[in-house]
N, C-alpha and C positions, 0 to 999 in steps of 0.2 A: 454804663454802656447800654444802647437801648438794644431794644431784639433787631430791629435792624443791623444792627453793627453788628452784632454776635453771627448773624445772616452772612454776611459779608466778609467776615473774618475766616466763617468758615468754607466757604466757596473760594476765597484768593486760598485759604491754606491747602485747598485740594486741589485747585489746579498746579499750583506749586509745586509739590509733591510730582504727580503727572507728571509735569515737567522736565522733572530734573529725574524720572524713574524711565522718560523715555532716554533721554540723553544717556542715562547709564548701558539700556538696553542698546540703544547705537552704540556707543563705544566697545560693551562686549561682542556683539554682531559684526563690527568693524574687525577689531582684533583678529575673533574669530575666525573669519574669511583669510585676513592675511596668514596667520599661521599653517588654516589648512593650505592653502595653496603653494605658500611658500616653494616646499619644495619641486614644485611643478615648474617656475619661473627660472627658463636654460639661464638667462643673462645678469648678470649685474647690472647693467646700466635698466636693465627693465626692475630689477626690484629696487632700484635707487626709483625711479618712477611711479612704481606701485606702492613705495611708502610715502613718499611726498603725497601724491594726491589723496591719500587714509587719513595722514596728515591733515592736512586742507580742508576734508572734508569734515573731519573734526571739531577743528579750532574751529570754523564758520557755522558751523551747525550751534557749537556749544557758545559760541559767542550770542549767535541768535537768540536761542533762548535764553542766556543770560540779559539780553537788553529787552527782549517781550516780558518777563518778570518781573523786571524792576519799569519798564512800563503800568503792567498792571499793578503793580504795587503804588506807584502814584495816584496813579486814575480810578482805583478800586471801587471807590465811590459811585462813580460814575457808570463805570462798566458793570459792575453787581448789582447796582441799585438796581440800575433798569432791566436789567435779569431778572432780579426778584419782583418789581413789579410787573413784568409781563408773565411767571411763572402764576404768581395770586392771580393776577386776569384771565389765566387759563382755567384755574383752581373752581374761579368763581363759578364762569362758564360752563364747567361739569356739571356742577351741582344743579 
């Protein structure tokens, strides 16, 4: 595996990561909200409401970034490469 690829690898493995560490941070943040609130909501029919759309907002979100990762996990090459090449031409530029 050349250094580029090691480059590459390790850039998709850290957005990766991110990714799925913000998705955790929504779902706790989500949660979180509903519980406190919780007992604040007079009606049923509004907390039947206010979990479907936590719901929704979930599944969609986590679906999201589930297909952008397996996006960039295709395209890696392509997305990273040109990263890293415009990263060196910045690098260069410094000096």
């Amino acid at each position: 595996m050349s250094d580029l690829d090691h480059r590459i690898e390790a850039m998709h493995r850290q957005d990766v990561r991110g990714a799925w560490l913000l998705i955790v941070c929504l779902w706790a943040t989500i949660l979180f909200v509903l519980i406190m609130t919780w007992p604040f909501i007079p009606l049923g029919s509004i907390r039947v409401a206010v979990l479907v759309a936590a719901a929704v907002v979930l599944v969609f979100n986590t679906a999201a970034i589930r297909a952008m990762v397996a996006h960039y996990a295709e395209d890696k090459h392509f997305i990273y490469g040109l990263d890293i090449q415009h990263l060196d031409a910045a690098k260069r530029d410094k000096l």
